[in-house]
C-alpha positions, 0 to 999 in steps of 0.5 A: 774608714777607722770604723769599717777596719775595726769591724773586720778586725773585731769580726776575726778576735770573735770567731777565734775566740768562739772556734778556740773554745770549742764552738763551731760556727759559720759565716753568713750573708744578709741573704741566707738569714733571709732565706732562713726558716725559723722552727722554734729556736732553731734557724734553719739554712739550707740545711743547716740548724743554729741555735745562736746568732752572734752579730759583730759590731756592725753600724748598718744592716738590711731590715729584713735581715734584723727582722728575721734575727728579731723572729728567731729571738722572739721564738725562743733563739738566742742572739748575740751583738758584741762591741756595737748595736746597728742604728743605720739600715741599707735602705734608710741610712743612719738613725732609722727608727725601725732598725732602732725599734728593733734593736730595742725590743730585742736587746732592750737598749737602743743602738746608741745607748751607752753601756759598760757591761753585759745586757740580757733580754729574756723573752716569755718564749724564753729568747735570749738576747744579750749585748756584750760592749767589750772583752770578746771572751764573754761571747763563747761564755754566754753561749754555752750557757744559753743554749746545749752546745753541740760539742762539749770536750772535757779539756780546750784545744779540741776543734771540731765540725759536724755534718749530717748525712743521711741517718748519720752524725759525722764529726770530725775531731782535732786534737791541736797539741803536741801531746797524746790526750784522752778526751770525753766528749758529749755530742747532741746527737744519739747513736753508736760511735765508730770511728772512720778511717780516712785513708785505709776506708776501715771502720772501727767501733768505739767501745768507751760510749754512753746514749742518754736522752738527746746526746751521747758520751764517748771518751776517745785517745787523740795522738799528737795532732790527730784529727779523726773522723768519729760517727755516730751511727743509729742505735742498735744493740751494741754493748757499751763500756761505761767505765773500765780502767782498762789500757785499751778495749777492743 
């Protein structure tokens, strides 16, 4: 069905554009937002925290999936619907008016409302819901304005993924060019970095790093398609290097 291809063929721009930015992200099934729990505007899956819920045109969807999205906007989460808003429901069908009731108090335009730029629906609980018609590079820019980014990186072309384990924040970090970088990054996330070697099992400490109130900066030198597994253990009182025009630290 043209309208099923053009679904999947729009899910995979919007991931490449959300992951190319600098966004981490998962895919998930009508049953784990379900299962989800909503803390604020945090969603909480098996463990897992997200800040934002990026929905991909989409014609159909289980009530009690768009009821909990719709609980996650009303505590202060942020939602994303890009290309098309759902107007049909897996019990119902077509034009069902509870999926088009939600629709409308959480986007503030019905499913088949035309509209030809972005719309924002701020909530008194300060949820964010917008709905972005076309251009999928507007998706990774409304999200890292709604909310703190886990990973910010001073230049593109930095992929990362974040694991809790225990105390621990672990981040594994790659550099896609060709070339040697010197990278700042600031994670959302307090600690001292070290950095874990894979392959030897050594851990070595990062010296060029600053903790603040709910993140910490670490400036790192990626080699050419590096990847690096960079850690942030909790606080002690290890020495930080702020600034230094230094070749190296050791």
């Amino acid at each position: 069905e043209p309208i099923a291809d053009e679904s999947a063929q729009s899910l995979m721009k919007l991931a490449k554009a959300l992951y190319h930015d600098g966004l981490d992200l998962d895919f998930i099934n009508h049953s784990s937002i379900e299962q989800a729990e909503v803390q604020q505007d945090i969603l909480q899956v098996a463990g897992l925290e997200f800040r934002a819920v990026v929905l991909p045109p989409i014609t159909t969807i289980r009530t009690a999936t768009l009821e909990t999205i719709k609980t996650f906007f009303g505590h202060g989460g942020t939602v994303v619907a890009f290309g098309r808003l759902p107007g049909a429901s897996a019990e119902k069908g077509r034009n069902d008016p509870a999926i088009k009731s939600l629709v409308q108090e959480m986007f503030g335009v019905a499913p088949d409302q035309s509209v030809t730029d972005v719309v924002e629906h701020i909530n008194e609980r300060n949820g964010k819901a917008y709905f972005v018609p076309s251009n999928t590079k507007r998706v990774p820019e409304i999200v890292s304005q709604a909310i703190t980014r886990d990973v910010v990186a001073s230049e593109k072309n930095i992929f990362h993924t974040h694991q809790k384990i225990g105390p621990v924040d672990v981040y594994f970090i790659f550099n896609t060019r060709a070339e040697e970088r010197d990278i700042s990054f600031r994670l959302r996330a307090e600690g001292e970095p070290e950095i874990w070697d894979a392959f030897s099992g050594t851990v070595r400490p990062v010296h060029r790093f600053q903790v603040g109130p709910g993140y910490t900066d670490v400036d790192l030198t990626l080699d050419p398609y590096e990847g690096t597994v960079l850690v942030l253990s909790p606080r002690g009182k290890r020495p930080a290097v702020v600034e230094d025009n230094l070749s190296s630290v050791v």
